[in-house]
C-alpha beads as a LAMMPS data file, in Angstrom:
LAMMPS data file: protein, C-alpha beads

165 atoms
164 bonds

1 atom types
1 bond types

-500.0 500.0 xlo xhi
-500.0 500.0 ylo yhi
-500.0 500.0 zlo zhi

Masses

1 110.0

Atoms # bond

1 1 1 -0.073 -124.293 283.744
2 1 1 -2.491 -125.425 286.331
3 1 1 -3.099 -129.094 286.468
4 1 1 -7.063 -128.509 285.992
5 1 1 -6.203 -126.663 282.580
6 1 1 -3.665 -129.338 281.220
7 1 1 -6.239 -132.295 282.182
8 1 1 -9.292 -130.162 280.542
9 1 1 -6.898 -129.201 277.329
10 1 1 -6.037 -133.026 277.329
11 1 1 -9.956 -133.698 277.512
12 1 1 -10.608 -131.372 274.346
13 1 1 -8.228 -133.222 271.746
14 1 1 -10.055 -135.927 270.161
15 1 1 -7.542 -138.525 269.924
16 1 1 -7.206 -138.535 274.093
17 1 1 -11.123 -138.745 274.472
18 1 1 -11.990 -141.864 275.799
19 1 1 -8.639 -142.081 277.622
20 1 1 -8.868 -143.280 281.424
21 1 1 -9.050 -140.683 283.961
22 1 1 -5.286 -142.271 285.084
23 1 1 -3.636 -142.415 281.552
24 1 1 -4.335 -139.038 281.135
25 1 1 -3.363 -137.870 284.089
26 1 1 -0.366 -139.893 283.363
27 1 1 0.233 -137.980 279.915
28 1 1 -0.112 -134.357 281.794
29 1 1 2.431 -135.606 284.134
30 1 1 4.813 -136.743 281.835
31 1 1 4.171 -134.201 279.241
32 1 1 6.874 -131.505 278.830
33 1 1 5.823 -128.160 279.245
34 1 1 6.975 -125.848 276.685
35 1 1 6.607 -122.196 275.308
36 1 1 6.392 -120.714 272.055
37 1 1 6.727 -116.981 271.345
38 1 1 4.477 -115.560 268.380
39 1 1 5.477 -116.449 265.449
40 1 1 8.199 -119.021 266.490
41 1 1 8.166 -122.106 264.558
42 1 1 6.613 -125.544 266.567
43 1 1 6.702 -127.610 263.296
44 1 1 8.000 -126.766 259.756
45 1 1 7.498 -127.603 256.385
46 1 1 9.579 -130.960 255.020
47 1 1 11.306 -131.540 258.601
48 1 1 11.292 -134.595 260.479
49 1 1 8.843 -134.430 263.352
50 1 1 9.355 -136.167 266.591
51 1 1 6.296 -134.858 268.909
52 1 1 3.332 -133.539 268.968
53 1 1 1.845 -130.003 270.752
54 1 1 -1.448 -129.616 272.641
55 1 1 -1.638 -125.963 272.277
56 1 1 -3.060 -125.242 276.098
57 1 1 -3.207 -121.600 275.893
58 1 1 -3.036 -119.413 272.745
59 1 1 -3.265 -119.693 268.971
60 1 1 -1.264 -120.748 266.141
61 1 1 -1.380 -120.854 262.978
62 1 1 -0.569 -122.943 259.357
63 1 1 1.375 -121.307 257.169
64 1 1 1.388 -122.056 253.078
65 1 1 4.511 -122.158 252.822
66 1 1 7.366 -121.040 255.045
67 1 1 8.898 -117.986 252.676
68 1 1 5.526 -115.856 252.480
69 1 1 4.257 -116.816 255.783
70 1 1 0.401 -116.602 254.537
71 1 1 -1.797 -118.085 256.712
72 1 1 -4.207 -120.710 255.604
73 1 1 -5.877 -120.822 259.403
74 1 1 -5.924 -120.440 262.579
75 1 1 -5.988 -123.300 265.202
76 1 1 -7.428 -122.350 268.712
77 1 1 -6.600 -123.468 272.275
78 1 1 -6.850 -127.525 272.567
79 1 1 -5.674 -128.354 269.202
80 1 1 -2.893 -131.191 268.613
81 1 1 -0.371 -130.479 266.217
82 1 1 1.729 -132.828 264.635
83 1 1 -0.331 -135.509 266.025
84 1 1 1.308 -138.300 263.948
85 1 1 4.865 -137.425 264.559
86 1 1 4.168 -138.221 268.436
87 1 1 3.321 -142.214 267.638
88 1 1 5.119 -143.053 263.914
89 1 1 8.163 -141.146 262.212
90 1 1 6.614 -138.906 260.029
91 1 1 7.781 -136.003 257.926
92 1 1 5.518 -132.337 258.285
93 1 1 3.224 -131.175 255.669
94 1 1 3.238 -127.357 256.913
95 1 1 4.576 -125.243 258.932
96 1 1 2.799 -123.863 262.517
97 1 1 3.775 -121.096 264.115
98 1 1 2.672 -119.559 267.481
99 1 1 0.316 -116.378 266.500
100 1 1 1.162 -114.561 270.052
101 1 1 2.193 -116.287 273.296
102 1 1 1.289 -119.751 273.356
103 1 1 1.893 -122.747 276.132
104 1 1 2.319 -126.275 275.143
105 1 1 2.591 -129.737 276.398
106 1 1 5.067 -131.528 274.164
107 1 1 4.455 -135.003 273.803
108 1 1 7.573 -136.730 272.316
109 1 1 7.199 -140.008 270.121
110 1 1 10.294 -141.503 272.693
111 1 1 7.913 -140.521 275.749
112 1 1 4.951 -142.136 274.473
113 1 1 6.054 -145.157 273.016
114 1 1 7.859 -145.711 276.534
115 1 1 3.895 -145.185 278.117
116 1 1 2.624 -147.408 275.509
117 1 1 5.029 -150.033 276.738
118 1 1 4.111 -149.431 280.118
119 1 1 0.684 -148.981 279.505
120 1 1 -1.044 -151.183 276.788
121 1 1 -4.398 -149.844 277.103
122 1 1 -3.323 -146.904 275.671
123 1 1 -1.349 -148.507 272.990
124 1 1 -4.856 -149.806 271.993
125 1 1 -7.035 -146.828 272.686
126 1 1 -4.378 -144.674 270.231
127 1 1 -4.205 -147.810 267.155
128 1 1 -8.386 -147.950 267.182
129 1 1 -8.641 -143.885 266.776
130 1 1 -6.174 -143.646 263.988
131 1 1 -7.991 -147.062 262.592
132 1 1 -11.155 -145.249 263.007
133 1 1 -10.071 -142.159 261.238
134 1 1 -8.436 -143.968 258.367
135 1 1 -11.672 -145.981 257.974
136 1 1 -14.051 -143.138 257.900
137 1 1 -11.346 -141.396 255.517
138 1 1 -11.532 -144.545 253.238
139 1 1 -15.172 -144.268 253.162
140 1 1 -15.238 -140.827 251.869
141 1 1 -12.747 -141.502 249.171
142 1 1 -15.106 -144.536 248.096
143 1 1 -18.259 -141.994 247.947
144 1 1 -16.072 -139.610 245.774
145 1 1 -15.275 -142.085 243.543
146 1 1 -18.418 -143.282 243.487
147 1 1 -19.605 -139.665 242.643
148 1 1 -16.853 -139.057 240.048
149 1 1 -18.070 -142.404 238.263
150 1 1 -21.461 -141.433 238.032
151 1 1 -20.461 -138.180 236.583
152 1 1 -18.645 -139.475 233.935
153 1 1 -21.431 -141.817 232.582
154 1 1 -24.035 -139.049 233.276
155 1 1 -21.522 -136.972 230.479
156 1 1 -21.196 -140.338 228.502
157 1 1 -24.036 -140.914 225.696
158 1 1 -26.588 -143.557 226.107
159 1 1 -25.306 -145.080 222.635
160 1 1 -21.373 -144.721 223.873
161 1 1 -22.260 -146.614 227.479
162 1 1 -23.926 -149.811 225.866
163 1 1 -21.130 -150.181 223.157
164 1 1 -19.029 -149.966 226.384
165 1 1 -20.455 -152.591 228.549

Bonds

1 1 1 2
2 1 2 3
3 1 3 4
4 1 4 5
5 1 5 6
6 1 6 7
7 1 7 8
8 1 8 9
9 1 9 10
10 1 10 11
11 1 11 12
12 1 12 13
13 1 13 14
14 1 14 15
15 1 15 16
16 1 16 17
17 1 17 18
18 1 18 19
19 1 19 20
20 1 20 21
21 1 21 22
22 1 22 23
23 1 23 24
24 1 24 25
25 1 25 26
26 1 26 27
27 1 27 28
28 1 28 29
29 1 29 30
30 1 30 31
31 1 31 32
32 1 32 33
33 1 33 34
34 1 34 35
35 1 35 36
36 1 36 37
37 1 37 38
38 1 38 39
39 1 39 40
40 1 40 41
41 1 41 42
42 1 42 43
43 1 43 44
44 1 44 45
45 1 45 46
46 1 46 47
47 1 47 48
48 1 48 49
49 1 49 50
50 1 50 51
51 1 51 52
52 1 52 53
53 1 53 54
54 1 54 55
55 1 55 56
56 1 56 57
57 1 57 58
58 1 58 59
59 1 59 60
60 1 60 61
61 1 61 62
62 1 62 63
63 1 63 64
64 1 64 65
65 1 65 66
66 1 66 67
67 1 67 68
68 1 68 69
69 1 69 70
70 1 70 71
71 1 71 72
72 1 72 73
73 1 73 74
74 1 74 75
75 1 75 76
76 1 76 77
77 1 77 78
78 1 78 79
79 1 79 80
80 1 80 81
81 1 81 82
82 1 82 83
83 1 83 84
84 1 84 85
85 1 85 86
86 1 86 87
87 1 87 88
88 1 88 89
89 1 89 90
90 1 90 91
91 1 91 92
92 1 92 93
93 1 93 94
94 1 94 95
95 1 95 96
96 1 96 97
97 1 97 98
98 1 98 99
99 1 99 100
100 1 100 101
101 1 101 102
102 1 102 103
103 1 103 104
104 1 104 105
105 1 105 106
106 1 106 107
107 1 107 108
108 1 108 109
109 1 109 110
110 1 110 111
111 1 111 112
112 1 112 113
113 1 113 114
114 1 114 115
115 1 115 116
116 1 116 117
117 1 117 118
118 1 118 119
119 1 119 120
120 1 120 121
121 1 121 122
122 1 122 123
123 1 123 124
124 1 124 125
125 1 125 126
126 1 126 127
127 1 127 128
128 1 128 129
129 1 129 130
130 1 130 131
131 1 131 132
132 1 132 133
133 1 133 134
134 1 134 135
135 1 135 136
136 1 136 137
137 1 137 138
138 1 138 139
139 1 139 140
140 1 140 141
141 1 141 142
142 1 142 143
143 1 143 144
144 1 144 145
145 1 145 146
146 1 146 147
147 1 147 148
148 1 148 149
149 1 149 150
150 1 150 151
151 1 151 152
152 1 152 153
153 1 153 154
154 1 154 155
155 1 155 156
156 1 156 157
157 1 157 158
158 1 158 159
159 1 159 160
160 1 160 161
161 1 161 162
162 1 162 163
163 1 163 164
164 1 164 165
């Protein structure tokens, strides 16, 4: 893996944009390289994760559940898997296996809580994306709920909403 293709594959995944030139560098540095042949396992259903993948050449893909091996998509070169187990102890939600030869920086949660330490910059740039994602996720529950509400009056009779109120 050239170092060009690990710093533009680091580049691509959204919760390193904004990183400093250095701290990423840092990350591809520090990363552990790994490969996956197809259809081995990187994360599994129910199992305790403890890293994440940047998939930096290849595919992979989700399976529904581990038994029947259906796929319910493929993820492309430049996608972070198991993003979450990398920062906070987390348990997986699917299973994603490699769909042919794919390479991998693995980015373990013992690694990058060391760089955070070492590095609080990045400790800050990784707390505002998740805060940012779980705000904008927050914000389309509320406009769900706002759209269920206003679905059940609509099916509610006139007569039936002022006894209610």
């Amino acid at each position: 893996m050239s170092p060009d293709l690990l710093m533009l594959s680091l580049l691509g995944a959204p919760l390193f944009g904004g990183l400093a030139p250095l701290q990423l560098k840092v990350l591809a540095l520090t990363a552990e390289r790994v490969r996956f042949q197809d259809r081995e396992p990187l994360i599994r259903t129910g199992e305790e994760g403890d890293a994440a993948y940047l998939i930096v050449s290849g595919e992979v893909m989700v399976d529904i559940e581990d038994d029947d091996a259906e796929v319910r998509a493929v993820l492309p070169t430049g996608t972070l898997v198991g993003e979450l187990a990398m920062l906070i102890e987390t348990e997986h939600g699917s299973t994603v296996r490699a769909a042919g030869p794919v390479n991998a920086l693995k980015f373990s949660r013992q690694m990058m809580h060391e760089l955070m330490q070492r590095y609080p910059g990045m400790a800050e740039h990784f707390t505002g994306k998740i805060r940012s994602r779980l705000e904008r996720m927050a914000e389309a529950l509320r406009e769900i709920d706002e759209m269920l509400d206003a679905s059940e009056e609509a099916d509610v009779p006139a007569s039936d909403r002022q006894a209610m109120h």
